[in-house]
LUMRO-958000 format. One line per field, with one value per residue (C-alpha): x, y, z; residue number from 1; chain. Coordinates in steps of 0.5 Angstrom, whole numbers. Layout:
# LUMRO-958000
x [X:...]
y [Y:...]
z [Z:...]
n [NUM:...]
chain [A:...]
//
This chain:
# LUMRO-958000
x [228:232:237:233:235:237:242:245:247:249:254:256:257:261:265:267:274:275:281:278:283:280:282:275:277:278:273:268:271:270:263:262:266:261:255:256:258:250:246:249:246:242:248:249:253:260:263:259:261:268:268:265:270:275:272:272:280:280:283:282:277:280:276:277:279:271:265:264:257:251:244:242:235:231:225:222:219:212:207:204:197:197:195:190:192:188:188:185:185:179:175:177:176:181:186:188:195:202:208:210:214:223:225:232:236:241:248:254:258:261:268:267:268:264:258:256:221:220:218:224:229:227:228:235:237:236:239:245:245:245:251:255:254:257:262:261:262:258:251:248:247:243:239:238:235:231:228:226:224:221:220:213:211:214:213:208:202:198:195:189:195:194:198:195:196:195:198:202:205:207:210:204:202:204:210:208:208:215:218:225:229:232:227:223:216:217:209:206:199:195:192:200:202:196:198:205:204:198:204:209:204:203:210:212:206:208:216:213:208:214:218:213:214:208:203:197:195:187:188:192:192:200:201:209:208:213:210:215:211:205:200:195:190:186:187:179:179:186:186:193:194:201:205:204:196:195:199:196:189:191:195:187:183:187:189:181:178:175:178:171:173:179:176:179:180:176:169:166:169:168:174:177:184:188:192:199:199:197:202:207:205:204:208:208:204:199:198:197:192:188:188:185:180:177:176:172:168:168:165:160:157:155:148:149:156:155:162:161:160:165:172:168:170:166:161:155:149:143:138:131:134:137:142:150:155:162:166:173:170:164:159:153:148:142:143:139:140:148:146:146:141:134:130:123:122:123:129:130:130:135:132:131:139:140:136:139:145:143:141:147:152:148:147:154:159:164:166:174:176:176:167:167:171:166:160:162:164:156:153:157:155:148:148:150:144:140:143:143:136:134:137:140:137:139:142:138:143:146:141:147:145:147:148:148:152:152:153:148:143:147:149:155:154:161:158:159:151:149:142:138:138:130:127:131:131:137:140:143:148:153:146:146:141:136:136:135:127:126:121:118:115:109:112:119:123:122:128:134:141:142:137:137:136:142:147:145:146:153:153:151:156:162:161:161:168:171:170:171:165:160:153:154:150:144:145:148:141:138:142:141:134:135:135:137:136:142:140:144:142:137:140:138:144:144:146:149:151:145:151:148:154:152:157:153:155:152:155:160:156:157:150:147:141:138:136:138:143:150:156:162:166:164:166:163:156:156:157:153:148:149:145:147:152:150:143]
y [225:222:224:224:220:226:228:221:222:229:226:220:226:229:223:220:221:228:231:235:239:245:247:243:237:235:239:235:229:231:232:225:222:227:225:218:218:222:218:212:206:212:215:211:211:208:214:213:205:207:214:208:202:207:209:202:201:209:212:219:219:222:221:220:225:225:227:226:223:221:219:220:217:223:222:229:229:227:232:230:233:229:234:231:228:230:228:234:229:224:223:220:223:226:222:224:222:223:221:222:217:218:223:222:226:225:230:231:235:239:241:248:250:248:251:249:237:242:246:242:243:250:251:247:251:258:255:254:260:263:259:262:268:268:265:257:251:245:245:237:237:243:242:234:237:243:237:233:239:244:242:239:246:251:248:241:243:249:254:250:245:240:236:236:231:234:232:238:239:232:232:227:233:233:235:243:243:244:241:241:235:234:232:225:223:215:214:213:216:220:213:209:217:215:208:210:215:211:206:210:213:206:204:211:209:203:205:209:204:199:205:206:203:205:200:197:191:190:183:183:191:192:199:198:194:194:195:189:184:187:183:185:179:180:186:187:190:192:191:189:185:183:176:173:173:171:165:163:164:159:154:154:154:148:143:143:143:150:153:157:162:163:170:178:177:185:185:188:184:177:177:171:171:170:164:167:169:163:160:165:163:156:149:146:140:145:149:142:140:148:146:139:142:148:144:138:144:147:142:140:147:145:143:138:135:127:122:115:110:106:111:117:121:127:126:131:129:127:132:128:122:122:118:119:116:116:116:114:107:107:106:109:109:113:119:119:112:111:104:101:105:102:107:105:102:106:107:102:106:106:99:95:97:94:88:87:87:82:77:78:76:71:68:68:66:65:72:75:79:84:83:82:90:93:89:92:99:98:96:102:107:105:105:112:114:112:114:121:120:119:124:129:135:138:144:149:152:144:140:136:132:135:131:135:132:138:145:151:151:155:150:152:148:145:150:156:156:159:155:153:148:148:152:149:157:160:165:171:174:172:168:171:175:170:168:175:175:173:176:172:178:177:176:174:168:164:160:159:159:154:149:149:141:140:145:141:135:136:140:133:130:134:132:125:126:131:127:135:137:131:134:140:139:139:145:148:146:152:157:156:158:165:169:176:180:184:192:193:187:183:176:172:171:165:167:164:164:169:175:180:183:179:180:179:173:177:184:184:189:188:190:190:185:188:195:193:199:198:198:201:199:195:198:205:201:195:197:200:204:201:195:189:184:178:177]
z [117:113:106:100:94:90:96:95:89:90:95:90:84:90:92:98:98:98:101:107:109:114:121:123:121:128:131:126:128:136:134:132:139:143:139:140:147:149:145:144:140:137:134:127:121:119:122:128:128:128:133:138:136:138:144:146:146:149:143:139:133:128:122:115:109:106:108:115:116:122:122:129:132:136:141:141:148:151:152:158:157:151:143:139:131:125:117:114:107:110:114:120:127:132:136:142:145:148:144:137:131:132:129:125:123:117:117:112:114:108:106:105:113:119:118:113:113:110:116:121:115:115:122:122:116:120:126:122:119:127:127:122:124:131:128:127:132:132:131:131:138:139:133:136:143:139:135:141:146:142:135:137:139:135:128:128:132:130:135:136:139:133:129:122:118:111:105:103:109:109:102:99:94:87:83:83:90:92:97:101:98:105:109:108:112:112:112:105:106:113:114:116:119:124:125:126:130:135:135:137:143:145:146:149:154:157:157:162:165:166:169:174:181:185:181:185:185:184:189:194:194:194:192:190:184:178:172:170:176:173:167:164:164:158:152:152:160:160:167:170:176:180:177:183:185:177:179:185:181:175:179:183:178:173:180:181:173:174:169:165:172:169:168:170:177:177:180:176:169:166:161:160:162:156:154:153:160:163:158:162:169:169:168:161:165:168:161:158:162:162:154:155:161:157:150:154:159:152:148:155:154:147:146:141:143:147:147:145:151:148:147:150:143:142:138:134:135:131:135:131:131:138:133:134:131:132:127:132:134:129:133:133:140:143:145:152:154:151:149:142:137:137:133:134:141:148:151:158:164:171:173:167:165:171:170:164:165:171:166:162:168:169:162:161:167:162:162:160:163:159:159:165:166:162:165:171:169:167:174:176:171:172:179:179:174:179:185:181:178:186:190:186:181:174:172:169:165:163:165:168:175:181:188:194:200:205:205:204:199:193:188:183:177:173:167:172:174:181:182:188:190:194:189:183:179:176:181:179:180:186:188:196:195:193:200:204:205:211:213:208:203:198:190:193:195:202:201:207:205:211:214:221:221:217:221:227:225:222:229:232:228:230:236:236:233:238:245:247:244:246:250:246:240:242:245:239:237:241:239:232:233:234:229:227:221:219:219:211:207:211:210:217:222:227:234:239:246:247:244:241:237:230:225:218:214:207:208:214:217:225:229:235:235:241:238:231:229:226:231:229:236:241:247:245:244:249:256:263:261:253:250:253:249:253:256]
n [1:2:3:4:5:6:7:8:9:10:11:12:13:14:15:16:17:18:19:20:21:22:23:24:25:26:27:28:29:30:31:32:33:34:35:36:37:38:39:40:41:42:43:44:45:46:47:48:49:50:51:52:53:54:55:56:57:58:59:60:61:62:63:64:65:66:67:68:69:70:71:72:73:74:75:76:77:78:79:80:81:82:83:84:85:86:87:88:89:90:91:92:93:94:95:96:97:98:99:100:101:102:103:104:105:106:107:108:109:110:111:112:113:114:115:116:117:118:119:120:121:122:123:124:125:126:127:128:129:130:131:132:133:134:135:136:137:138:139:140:141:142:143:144:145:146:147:148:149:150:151:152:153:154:155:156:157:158:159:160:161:162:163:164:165:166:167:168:169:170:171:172:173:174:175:176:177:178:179:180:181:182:183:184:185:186:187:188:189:190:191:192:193:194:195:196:197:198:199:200:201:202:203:204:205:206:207:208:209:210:211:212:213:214:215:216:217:218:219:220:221:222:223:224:225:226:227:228:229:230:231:232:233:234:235:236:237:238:239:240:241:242:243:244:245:246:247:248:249:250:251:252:253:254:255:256:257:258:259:260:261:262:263:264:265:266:267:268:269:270:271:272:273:274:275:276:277:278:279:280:281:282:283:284:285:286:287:288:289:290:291:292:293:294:295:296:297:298:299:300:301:302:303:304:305:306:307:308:309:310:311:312:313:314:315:316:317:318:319:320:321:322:323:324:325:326:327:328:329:330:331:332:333:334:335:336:337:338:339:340:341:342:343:344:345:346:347:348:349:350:351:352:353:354:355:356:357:358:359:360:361:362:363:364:365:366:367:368:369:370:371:372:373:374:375:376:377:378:379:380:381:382:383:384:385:386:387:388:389:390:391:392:393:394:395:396:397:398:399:400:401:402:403:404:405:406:407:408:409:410:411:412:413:414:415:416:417:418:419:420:421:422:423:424:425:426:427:428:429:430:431:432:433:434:435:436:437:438:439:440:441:442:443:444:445:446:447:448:449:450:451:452:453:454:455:456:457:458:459:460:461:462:463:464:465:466:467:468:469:470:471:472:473:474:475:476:477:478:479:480:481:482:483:484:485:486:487:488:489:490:491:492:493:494:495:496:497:498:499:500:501:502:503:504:505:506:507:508:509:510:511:512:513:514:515:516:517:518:519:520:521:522:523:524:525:526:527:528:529:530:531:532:533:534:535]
chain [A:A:A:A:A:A:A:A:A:A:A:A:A:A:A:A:A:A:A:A:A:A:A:A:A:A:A:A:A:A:A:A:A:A:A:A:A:A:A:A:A:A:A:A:A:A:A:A:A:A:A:A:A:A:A:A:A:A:A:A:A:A:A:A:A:A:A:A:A:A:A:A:A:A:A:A:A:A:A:A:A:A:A:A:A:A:A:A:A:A:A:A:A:A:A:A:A:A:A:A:A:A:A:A:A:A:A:A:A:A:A:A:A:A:A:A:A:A:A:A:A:A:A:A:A:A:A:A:A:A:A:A:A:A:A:A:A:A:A:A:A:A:A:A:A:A:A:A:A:A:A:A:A:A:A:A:A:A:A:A:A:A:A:A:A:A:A:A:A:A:A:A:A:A:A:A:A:A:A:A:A:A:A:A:A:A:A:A:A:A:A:A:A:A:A:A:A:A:A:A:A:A:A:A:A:A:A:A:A:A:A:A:A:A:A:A:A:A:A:A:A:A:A:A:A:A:A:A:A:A:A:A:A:A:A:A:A:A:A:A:A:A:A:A:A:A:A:A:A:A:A:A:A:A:A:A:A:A:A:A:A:A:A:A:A:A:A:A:A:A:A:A:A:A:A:A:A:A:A:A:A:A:A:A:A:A:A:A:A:A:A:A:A:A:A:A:A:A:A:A:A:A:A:A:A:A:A:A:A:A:A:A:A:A:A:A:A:A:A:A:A:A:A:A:A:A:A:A:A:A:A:A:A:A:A:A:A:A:A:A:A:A:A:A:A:A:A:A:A:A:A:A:A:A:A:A:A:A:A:A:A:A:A:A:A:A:A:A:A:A:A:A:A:A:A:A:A:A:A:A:A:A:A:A:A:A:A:A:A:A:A:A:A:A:A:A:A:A:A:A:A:A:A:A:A:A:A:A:A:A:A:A:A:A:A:A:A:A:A:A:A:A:A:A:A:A:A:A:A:A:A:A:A:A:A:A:A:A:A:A:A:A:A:A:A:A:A:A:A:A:A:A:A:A:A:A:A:A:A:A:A:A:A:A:A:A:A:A:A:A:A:A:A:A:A:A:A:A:A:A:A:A:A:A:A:A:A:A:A:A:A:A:A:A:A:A:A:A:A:A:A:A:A:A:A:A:A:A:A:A:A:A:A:A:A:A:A:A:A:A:A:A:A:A:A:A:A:A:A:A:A:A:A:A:A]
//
């Protein structure tokens, strides 16, 4: 709310240096000082600025001979169970929300004695009118907290409790509707009402979300989170997590090149974390390397993306012709092989590389040592193809070569992909669920998560490093034999030292091998006329 145009130049036809000469003067001028000293930087205006220049020094305000006036910003309170928004002009659905647009209320105090929107006006006016009654007094600050604590429900919201926003009430109708000139709505139609008004609901919701100090975050399960330490990860989810984990999170991912798992830490989401607030936690270094990496992963992704052999700059590629040029360095090469382009003739597999790059060493041995660098780059490079080729599968979401050199049979590709490395499928999932048929049902998969040949030989191994250890791998060897299948999700758990109390790798479940049931603690499951632990 806020003086019209016509009130201005009723004023400016008035003057501002009219002599004011009235027992109120010092009461208006009172006011004015009370006013600014309860709202502060909400309190604006000339005469409010001096009222708070004389504060400050801890002088009176004794105002000007002209008309005092203010404009004061008023929040009208927030209503909890929140009231629903509806333009009656359009057709446009209900809004459901808390808050509303700062009123802000524009005074003059007049010359002719103290007391001197249409609904609010109205409402205003009567208040007024009440004061002179009784006698006058000042009336800015009552009409300030009528405004923010009851003029929503009294005036705004209809008896269903919704604020229409219709263009007569609000002023938009033409000139035969007769409008109070004093009370002017800042949105030009009901659509930027309802962007104001979804905007004012927004800022008032996370005003109070950053107030809140009992916050929980969904990693490390802190509930005493300020909403000041909290982030939110990705504007799709809204989920928020404490500054702290997301740190510890992306510091992980960038050091170790992971950078596609940088997604909504939530179980059941895959956001990805935006890049505003990785740029918040992390160091300019890091945040420049989180940018090189998801560029380069992002680019592996795509199918028709390939680097030159020679600069390594991306390149697309001519899928008929299996042809890329680069258009850094100029040269163009065969997709498959990276060597020069042959059209026409087949490409030269591992061992004829190889042989050729043998002839050449031994046809020129007069190598620089710039050709040299790169004929051993070469050797290198197709050595690893052949290693790769020999001991290693591919990706069936990339096709990129894998090499397992340990570990269980669940493979995480660089692209992100789970796949097995047995069978060679594509897991679903978190891929542990693919390993749970032990007992080897019809139309479902056999595959181990861990072979038993190969956990006795690192056993062996670990061994032969600890002297403390030597002699116990074979034994260790035994007692991996024994298998039990947990009672909850089925995966196979290894057991040893004939314990029966097995804690499942899978689900976490602790449960008895012996009579196969589900142990909440062992001393009331274990002991004498119980199931044996041992034995």
């Amino acid at each position: 709310m806020a003086l019209t145009r016509q009130t201005q130049e009723r004023i400016a036809q008035v003057g501002e240096e009219v002599e004011i000469d009235d027992d109120d003067a010092a009461v208006r001028a009172d006011e004015i000082m009370l006013l600014v000293s309860i709202f502060g930087e909400g309190a604006r205006g000339k005469d409010a600025e001096a009222a708070r220049e004389a504060m400050d020094v801890g002088e009176t305000y004794v105002g000007a001979a002209r008309l005092l006036r203010c404009e004061i910003e008023v929040e009208l309170e927030r209503r909890e169970d929140g009231f629903r928004v509806r333009a009656t002009d359009q057709t446009s659905e209900e809004m459901l929300v808390g808050a509303t647009p700062s009123v802000f209320l524009e005074f003059i105090f007049p010359r002719d004695g103290y007391p001197h929107l249409s609904a609010l006006t109205a409402h205003l006016d009567q208040m007024w009118n009440t004061n002179v009654a009784r006698g006058g007094g000042p009336i800015v600050y009552e009409w300030t907290e009528w405004l923010r604590t009851d003029a929503l429900e009294e005036v705004l919201l209809d008896s269903c409790g919704i604020l229409k926003l219709s263009a007569r009430a609000l002023g938009w109708a033409g000139e035969d509707f007769e409008l109070d000139p004093r009370g002017i709505v800042m949105a030009r139609d009901a659509r930027e009402a309802e962007f104001s008004i979804l905007r004012a609901d927004a800022v008032a919701r996370r005003r109070d979300f950053l107030a809140c100090g009992d916050n929980t975050c969904g990693v490390c399960l802190s509930d005493d989170v300020s909403g000041h330490d909290l982030r939110r990860v990705s504007g799709a989810c809204g989920h928020f997590f404490c500054i702290e984990c997301v740190t510890r999170m992306a510091h992980v991912h960038v050091r170790e090149g992971t950078v596609l798992k940088l997604v909504c830490p939530d179980q059941e989401c895959s956001c990805s974390i935006e890049p505003h607030v990785l740029k918040e936690v992390l160091g300019d270094q890091e945040f420049v390397r989180y940018e090189t990496l998801l560029l380069s992963k992002t680019l592996d992704a795509m199918n028709d993306v390939v680097y030159c052999p020679r600069c390594e700059y991306p390149v697309i590629e001519d899928e008929e012709m299996r042809l890329g040029r680069c258009v850094k360095c100029l040269y163009a090469f065969c997709t498959l092989c990276r060597a020069s382009f042959h059209p026409g003739s087949e490409c030269l597999n591992i061992e004829q590389k190889l042989a050729v790059l043998e002839g050449r060493k031994r046809g020129n041995s007069q190598m620089s040592i710039e050709a040299l660098r790169k004929y051993r780059e070469e050797i290198v490079d197709a050595s690893a193809e052949a290693y790769v080729a020999r001991v290693g599968k591919s990706c069936p979401e990339c096709r990129h070569a894998v090499v397992k050199n340990a570990g269980c049979n669940k493979i995480t590709c660089v692209c992100g992909c789970f796949f097995c490395w047995t069978c060679g499928k594509d897991l679903i999932g978190d891929g542990y669920s693919h390993y749970r048929n032990v007992n080897s049902e019809p139309g479902k998969s056999a595959c181990q998560l861990f072979n038993l040949d190969t956990i006795t030989a690192w056993e062996n191994e670990m061994a032969e490093l600890n002297p403390q250890r030597q002699g116990h791998g074979h034994i260790n060897h035994e007692r991996a034999t024994d298998i039990a299948t947990c009672i909850r999700c089925k995966a196979a758990n290894a057991m040893f030292d004939r314990n029966n109390h097995v804690r499942c790798w899978a689900c976490n479940s602790s449960f008895c091998a012996a009579c196969k049931k589900i142990v909440t603690k062992t001393s009331y499951h274990y002991g004498p006329g119980k199931c044996k632990q041992h034995g």
